[in-house]
C-alpha positions, 0 to 999 in steps of 0.5 A: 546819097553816098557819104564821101570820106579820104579814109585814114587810120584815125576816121574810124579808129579812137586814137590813142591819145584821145583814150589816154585823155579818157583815162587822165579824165577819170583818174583825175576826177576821183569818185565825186567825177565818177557820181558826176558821169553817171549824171544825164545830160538830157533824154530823148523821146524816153532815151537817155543820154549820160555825161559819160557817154557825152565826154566821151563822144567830146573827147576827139573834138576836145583833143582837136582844141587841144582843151583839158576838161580838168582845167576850170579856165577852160570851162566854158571852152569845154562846156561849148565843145559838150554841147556841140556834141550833145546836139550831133548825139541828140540827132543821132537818136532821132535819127536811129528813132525814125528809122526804126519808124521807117523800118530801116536798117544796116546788116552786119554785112553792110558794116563789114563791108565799110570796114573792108574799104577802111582797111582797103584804103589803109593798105591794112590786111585784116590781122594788121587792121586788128593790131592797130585797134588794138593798140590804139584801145579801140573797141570793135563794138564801138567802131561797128556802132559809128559805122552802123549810125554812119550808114543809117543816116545815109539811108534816111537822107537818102529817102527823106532828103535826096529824093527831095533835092532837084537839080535843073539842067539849066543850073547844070549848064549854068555851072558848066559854062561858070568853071568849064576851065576846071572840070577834069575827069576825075578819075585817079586824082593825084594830090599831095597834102602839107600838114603844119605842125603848131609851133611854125609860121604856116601863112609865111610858108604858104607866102613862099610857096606862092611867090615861088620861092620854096616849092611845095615839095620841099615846104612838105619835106622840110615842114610837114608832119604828115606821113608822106613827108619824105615823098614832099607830100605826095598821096600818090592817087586817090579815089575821088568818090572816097573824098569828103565833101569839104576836099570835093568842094576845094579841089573841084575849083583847083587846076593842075599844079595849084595849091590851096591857101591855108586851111584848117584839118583836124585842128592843124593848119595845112595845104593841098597841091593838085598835082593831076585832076584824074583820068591820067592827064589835064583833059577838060571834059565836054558838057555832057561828060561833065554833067554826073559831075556836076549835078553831085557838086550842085545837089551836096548844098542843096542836100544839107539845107534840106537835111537842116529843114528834116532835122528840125521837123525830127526836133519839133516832134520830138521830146527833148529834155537837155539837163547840160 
């Protein structure tokens, strides 16, 4: 089961300011918050999981809900955040644990061959792929270690959960027949994305460009504060296997010259505008060319709640000791 992703410069990168918030955190905190770090928040099947290692794991997500650790009317904001994270870290180690079980693991060549694609997509050469790590205080380590986790869980799903998952031909057909009207050859997908900044009214603008009376270009032009502003939002093509299954979802149920409703991305508010569905053209695909595409769109939810049922077994074998 392949992990789909649009790639950008932050997927795998620690942002700057996430690093600065690290830094503030542990300026502020003094020795009693250093003594705190080295705490355990809870060890698993012998293997131990400290505070410092859970903030910091929480630090993306903590920026994202704009939260500062060191404010107390946030606390119970933040300690939810922990926990959220603390449960993905926990099942990181079963994971990591079974494949060990297994015999299963990631070769250097394997990480080195998603960081290429990471550069790829980022239109970065390797010098310039360096830099911006550099700048932005990320560790190679750190960026080969995510890549290797990512990888490893995509190898246990697929021998633990993919294989498990079946999709039937008349649910194929079923689902042909329910949306034969938007399923385009998805090849060269050709989007445009609108990211609201915080301090304006994004459901009066998505209002304007529904009824017409500013288009999506110009709402991306005037308003957007993604990088492709000035080109009115436009990505120009994507790869559509690159695309995480949350925009798969979206898009597959979008025509050309749609525009989604407002959703949230990364903690922002934004829109997407489907300006070609791939393959160069609006071609509708007949049934058997539809079918691949298909099949994955059926098989994703299927995968997850199979993926749930293995993650509880992996937890009810397990001993856990969380001390949060």
């Amino acid at each position: 089961m392949s992990s789909k992703v649009i790639c950008s410069k932050g997927e795998y990168i620690v942002k700057k300011t996430l690093v600065l918030l690290l830094v503030a955190w542990l300026a502020v905190a003094g020795v009693a918050r250093a003594a705190q770090l080295n705490k355990v928040a809870a060890v698993v099947n012998g293997q131990v999981i400290t505070m410092f290692d859970l903030q910091k794991n929480a630090l993306p997500d903590l920026a994202r809900a704009r939260l500062n650790p060191n404010d107390p009317k946030q606390a119970k904001a933040v300690d939810a955040v922990l926990h959220k994270v603390l449960d993905l870290m926990i099942m990181d180690i079963l994971i990591a644990q079974e494949a060990k079980r297994l015999k299963v693991s990631v070769s250097p060549a394997e990480v080195d061959k998603e960081i290429a694609k990471i550069m790829q997509a980022n239109h970065l050469t390797k010098e310039q792929f360096e830099q911006q790590l550099a700048r932005q205080k990320g560790s190679v380590a750190d960026l080969r270690a995510n890549i290797e986790k990512g990888l490893l869980r995509q190898k246990i799903m697929g021998m633990e959960v993919g294989r498990k998952v079946v999709v039937t031909p008349d649910e194929i057909q079923a689902y042909y027949e329910a949306h034969k009207d938007t399923m385009y050859d998805r090849s060269g997908l050709h989007m445009g994305v609108l990211v609201y900044p915080p301090n304006v009214n994004a459901a009066s603008i998505a209002t304007q460009i529904k009824s017409g009376a500013l288009s999506f270009e110009e709402a991306a032009r005037k308003y957007s504060i993604a990088p492709n502003k000035d080109k009115g939002g436009d990505m120009g093509l994507v790869e559509w296997e690159r695309l995480n299954p949350e925009w798969e979802a979206r898009l597959t149920k979008m025509k050309p010259g749609d525009v989604t409703d407002v959703f949230d991305l990364q903690g922002r508010k934004a829109q997407v505008h489907l300006f070609r569905p791939g393959g160069g053209g609006a071609q509708l695909l007949t049934f058997e060319q539809a079918k691949p595409q298909i099949d994955a769109i059926l098989r994703q939810p299927k995968a997850m709640e199979r993926f749930e049922d293995y993650s509880a077994q992996l937890r009810n074998r397990a001993v856990i000791d969380i001390r949060l």
